[in-house]
N, C-alpha and C positions, 0 to 999 in steps of 0.2 A: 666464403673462404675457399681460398686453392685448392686441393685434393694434392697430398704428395704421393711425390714421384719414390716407388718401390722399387723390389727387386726387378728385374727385366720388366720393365716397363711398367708395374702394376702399380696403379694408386689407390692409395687409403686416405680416411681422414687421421689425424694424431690419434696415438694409442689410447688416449682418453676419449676421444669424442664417439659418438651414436654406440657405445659402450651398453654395457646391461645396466635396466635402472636410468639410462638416460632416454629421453623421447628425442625425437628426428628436428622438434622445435629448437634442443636446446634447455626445456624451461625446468631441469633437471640435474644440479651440477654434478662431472667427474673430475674425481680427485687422486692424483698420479704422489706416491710417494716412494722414493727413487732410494734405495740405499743400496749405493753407491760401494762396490766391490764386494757386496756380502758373501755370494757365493765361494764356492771354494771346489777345486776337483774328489771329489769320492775316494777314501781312503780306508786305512783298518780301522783309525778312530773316527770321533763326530767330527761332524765340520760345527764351525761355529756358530752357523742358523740352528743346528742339532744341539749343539752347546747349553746356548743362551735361552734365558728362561723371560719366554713370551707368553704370555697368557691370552692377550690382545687376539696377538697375531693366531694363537692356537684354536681361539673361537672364530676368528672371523675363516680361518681356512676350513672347520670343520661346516661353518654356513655359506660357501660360495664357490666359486672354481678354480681349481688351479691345475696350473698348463709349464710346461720346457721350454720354453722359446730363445730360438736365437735370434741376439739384435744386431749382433753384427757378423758380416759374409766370410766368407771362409776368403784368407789372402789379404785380410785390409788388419792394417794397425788397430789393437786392443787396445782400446781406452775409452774413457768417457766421451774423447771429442767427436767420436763416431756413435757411440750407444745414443748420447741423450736426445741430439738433433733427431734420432732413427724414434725417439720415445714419443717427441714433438711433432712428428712429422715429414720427416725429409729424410730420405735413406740415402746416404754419400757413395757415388761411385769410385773415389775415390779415397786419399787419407784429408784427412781436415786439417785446414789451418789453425793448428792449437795459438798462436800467436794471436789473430784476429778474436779469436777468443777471450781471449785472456785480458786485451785491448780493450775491448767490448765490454766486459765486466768490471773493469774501473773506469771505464770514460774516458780513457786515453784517445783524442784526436791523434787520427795520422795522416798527415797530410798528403794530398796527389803525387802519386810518383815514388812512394815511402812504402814500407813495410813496416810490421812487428816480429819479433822472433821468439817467440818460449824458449828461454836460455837455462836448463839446469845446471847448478856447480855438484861436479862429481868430485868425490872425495881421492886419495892416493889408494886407500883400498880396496874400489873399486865398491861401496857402495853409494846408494841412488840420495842416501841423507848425509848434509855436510849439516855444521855446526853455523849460529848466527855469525862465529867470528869468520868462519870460514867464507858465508856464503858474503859478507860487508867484504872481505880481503879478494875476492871475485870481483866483486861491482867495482872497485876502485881501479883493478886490473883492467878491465874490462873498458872503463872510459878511456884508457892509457892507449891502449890498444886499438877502439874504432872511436878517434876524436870525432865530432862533428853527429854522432849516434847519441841518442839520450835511451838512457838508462834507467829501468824505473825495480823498483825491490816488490818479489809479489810475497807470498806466505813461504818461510820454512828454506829449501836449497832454491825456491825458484827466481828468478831474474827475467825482463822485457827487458828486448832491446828495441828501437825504436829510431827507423832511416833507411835510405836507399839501399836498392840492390844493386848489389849482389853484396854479401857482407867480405869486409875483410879478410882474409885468412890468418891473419894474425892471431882471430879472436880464439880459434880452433887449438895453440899452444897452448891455454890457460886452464888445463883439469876442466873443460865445460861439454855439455850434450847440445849442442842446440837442434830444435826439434824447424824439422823441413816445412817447407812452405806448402800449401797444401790450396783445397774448395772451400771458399768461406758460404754456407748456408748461404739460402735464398729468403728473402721474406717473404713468409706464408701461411704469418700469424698472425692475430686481429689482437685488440684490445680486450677482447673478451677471456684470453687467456692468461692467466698469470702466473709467473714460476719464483718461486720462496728460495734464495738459499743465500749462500756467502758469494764474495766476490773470486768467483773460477769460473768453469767451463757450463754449468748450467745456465748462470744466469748471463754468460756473454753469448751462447746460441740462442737464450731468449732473446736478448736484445737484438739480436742483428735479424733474427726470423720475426723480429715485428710483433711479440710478446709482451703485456708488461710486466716489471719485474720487481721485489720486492725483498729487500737487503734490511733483515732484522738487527735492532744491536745487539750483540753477543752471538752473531752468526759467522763463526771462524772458520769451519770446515775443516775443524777437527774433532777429535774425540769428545773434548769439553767444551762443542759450540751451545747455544741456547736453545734447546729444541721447543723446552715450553714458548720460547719469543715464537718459532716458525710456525709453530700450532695456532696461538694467537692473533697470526697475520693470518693463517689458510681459515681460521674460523670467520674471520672478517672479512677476505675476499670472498667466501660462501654465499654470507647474509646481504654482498654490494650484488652479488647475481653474476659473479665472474661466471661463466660455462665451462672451463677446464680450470683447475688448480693444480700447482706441480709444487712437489715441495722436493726439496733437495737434499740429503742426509752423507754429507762426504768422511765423517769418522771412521767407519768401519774400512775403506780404502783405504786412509791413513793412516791407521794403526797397521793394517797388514804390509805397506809398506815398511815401518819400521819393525816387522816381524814381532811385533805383540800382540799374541791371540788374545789374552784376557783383555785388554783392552777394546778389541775387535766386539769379542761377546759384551764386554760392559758397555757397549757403544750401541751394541741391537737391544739390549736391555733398556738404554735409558730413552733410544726411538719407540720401542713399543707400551711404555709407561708413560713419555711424555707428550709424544709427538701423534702414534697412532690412535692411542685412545681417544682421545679429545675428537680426532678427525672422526672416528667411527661413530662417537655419536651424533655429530655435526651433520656430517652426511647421513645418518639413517634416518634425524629428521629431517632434512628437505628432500627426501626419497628419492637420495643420489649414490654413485655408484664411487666405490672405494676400490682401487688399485694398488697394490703392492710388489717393488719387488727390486733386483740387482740392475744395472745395467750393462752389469759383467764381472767374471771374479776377479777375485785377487788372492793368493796364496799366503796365508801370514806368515809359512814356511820358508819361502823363499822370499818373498817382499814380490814377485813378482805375478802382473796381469794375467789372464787365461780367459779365454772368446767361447766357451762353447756354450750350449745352451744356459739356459739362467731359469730358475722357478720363479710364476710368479702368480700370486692368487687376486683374483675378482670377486668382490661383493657386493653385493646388491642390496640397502637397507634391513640386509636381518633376514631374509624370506624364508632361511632354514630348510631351503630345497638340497637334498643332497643325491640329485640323481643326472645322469648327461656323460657324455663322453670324456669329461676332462674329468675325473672322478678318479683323485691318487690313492692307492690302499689307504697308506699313513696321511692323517688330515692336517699337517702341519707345514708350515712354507719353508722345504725345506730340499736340499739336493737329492737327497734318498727318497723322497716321498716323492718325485716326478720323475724316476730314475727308467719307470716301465714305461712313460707315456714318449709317444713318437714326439721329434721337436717339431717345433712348430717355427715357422716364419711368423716375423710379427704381422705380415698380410694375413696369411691363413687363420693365426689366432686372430684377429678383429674380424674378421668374417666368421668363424666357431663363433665367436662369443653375439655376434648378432644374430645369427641360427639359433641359437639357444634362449636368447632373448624369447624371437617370435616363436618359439616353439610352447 
C-alpha cells in the first residue's frame, strides 16, 4: 500500500494500520470506529461524551490509551469530508469535493467533462435543516433552473446536482448553499480495508481511495440508524481477515445539527451498547486493536461544526496496561479527560502509539 501523504510532507500509513496490537504483517486486525461529531468545545456543563452513559467505552479507556488529536489543519473547512479521508489516510491540502463524495457513495456515474455539486436547501430562517416538503419543492426548483443538470435527492435538506461546469447562476436565487468544488482523494487503499456505514461521506472517500465498502440495511445516518446491522458486518469483515475495519456512526452529528442534545447522548448510548461492545469483544479475540473516537465536533447548541482537537482512545485486546505518556487523569473518552494532554497531529499520534507499542 501507498504510505499517505501528511502534514508538510510527512507520511503515515491509515490511522488504523501498524497501530498497537497490530503486527507489521498485518495478521492482526484494526478496527476504526468513527462517531462522527461527538465532540463538543468545553463548557460549565458536560458535553455529551460526559453526558451519556458508556460503560463500554468507560472500560475500554480505563485499559488503553487516550490522546487530543487534531485531524484537521488549522484554515481548512470542518467537516467530515476532510477528517475521514485524514482517518483513512490521505491528509487534504486543500477543502474536499463534498460532491464527488457524496457521488461515490450512491454510484452516481459522472461522466467526462461533468461535475457533482452537494446542494444544501436552506430554509427562510436561516437554519441548515428544511422540511421533506421543503427540500422536494427545492429539487423541482432547481431542474427549472439548470435544465440539462440531473438532480438526484440525498438524506434530509441534502440535494446532488449532477453536469457541466460552471453551474448556472440561476441556481444561487433559490434559498440553496451549494458546497464548492474541491481535491477528490487519491486511491490509496487496497481491498484489504473495509469502511461500514450509510450512504455519505465515509463511504464515498472509501470508494474513490480504493477501500471496500459495506452499506448495511438499516444504515441511515441518523440517530435511528442499525448499529447492531454495522456491528454485524465489522464482526464479519474481522473473521474474512479484512486488516483495517472502519465503521461509521453519523447520528451523534445529526442530532447536534438539529440541536438535540438528548438525542446526540441517546445516539453515543446506543453506539456503545450496540455497536462498540460487540467490536470489543470481536477484537480482543483475534488480538486486535480497537480505536475510538470524533472526527470532529459538533455543538448541539448551535447546530454548528468546530475543528480543534478531538479525544480518542486506543486498545489493545484488554492488556490492562495503564501506564505511558498518553495517560488522562479522568479515564473516560471524553473532552475534559484529554483536556491537559498536548494535541497531537494524527502523524505524531501513530508514531506515539507505535513507540508505545515497542516499548
Amino acid at each position: 500500500m501507498e504510505p499517505a501523504v501528511g502534514p508538510r510532507g510527512a507520511t503515515v500509513q491509515p490511522f488504523g494500520a501498524g497501530s498497537i496490537g497490530s503486527s507489521p504483517g498485518g495478521e492482526h486486525p484494526v478496527v476504526l470506529v468513527i462517531l462522527d461529531g461527538a465532540s463538543e468545545p468545553i463548557g460549565e456543563g458536560p458535553t455529551s461524551l460526559e453526558s451519556a452513559r458508556t460503560p463500554t467505552l468507560d472500560r475500554l479507556a480505563s485499559e488503553g490509551l487516550l490522546a487530543k488529536v487534531r485531524l484537521i489543519a488549522a484554515g481548512m473547512p470542518v467537516g467530515s469530508e476532510a477528517a475521514i479521508p485524514a482517518l483513512l489516510g490521505w491528509f487534504p491540502t486543500g477543502p474536499v469535493d463534498r460532491g464527488a463524495l457524496e457521488a461515490a457513495a450512491l454510484g452516481i456515474p459522472v461522466a467526462p467533462g461533468e461535475r457533482s455539486w452537494r446542494v444544501d436547501v436552506v430554509v427562510p430562517w436561516g437554519t441548515r435543516r428544511a422540511s421533506r416538503a421543503d427540500t422536494e419543492r427545492a429539487a423541482r426548483e432547481l431542474a427549472l433552473a439548470a435544465p440539462g443538470y440531473a438532480v438526484h435527492r440525498l438524506t434530509g435538506h441534502r440535494l446532488l446536482l449532477c453536469g457541466p461546469p460552471p453551474l448556472p447562476e440561476a441556481i444561487r436565487a433559490h434559498g440553496l448553499r451549494v458546497w464548492r468544488q474541491g481535491i477528490v482523494p487519491p486511491r490509496v487503499l487496497g481491498p484489504d480495508t473495509v469502511v461500514i456505514g450509510a450512504r455519505g461521506a465515509a463511504v464515498g472517500a472509501a470508494r474513490l481511495m480504493g477501500a471496500q465498502t459495506i452499506i448495511p440495511d438499516g444504515a441511515t445516518g441518523q440517530p435511528d440508524s442499525d448499529l447492531a446491522g454495522k456491528a454485524a458486518a465489522a464482526v464479519s469483515a474481522i473473521a474474512s481477515g479484512a486488516r483495517m475495519v472502519v465503521v461509521h456512526v453519523g447520528g451523534p452529528d445529526e442530532a447536534s445539527h438539529v440541536r438535540d442534545r438528548a438525542a446526540k447522548i441517546a445516539s453515543l448510548e446506543r453506539a456503545d451498547r450496540y455497536l462498540i461492545a460487540p467490536l470489543a469483544e470481536s477484537v480482543g479475540r483475534a488480538g486486535g486493536t480497537l480505536r475510538v473516537g470524533p472526527d470532529h465536533g459538533c455543538d448541539p447548541e448551535t447546530g454548528a461544526h468546530h475543528g480543534g482537537p478531538v479525544p480518542w482512545l486506543v486498545w489493545s485486546g484488554g492488556s490492562g496496561e495503564s501506564s505511558g505518556p498518553n495517560r488522562a487523569s479522568e479515564r473516560r473518552l471524553t473532552e475534559r479527560a484529554v483536556a491537559g494532554l498536548p494535541p497531537s497531529t494524527l502523524v505524531s499520534w501513530s508514531r506515539l502509539a507505535l513507540s508505545e507499542a515497542a516499548s
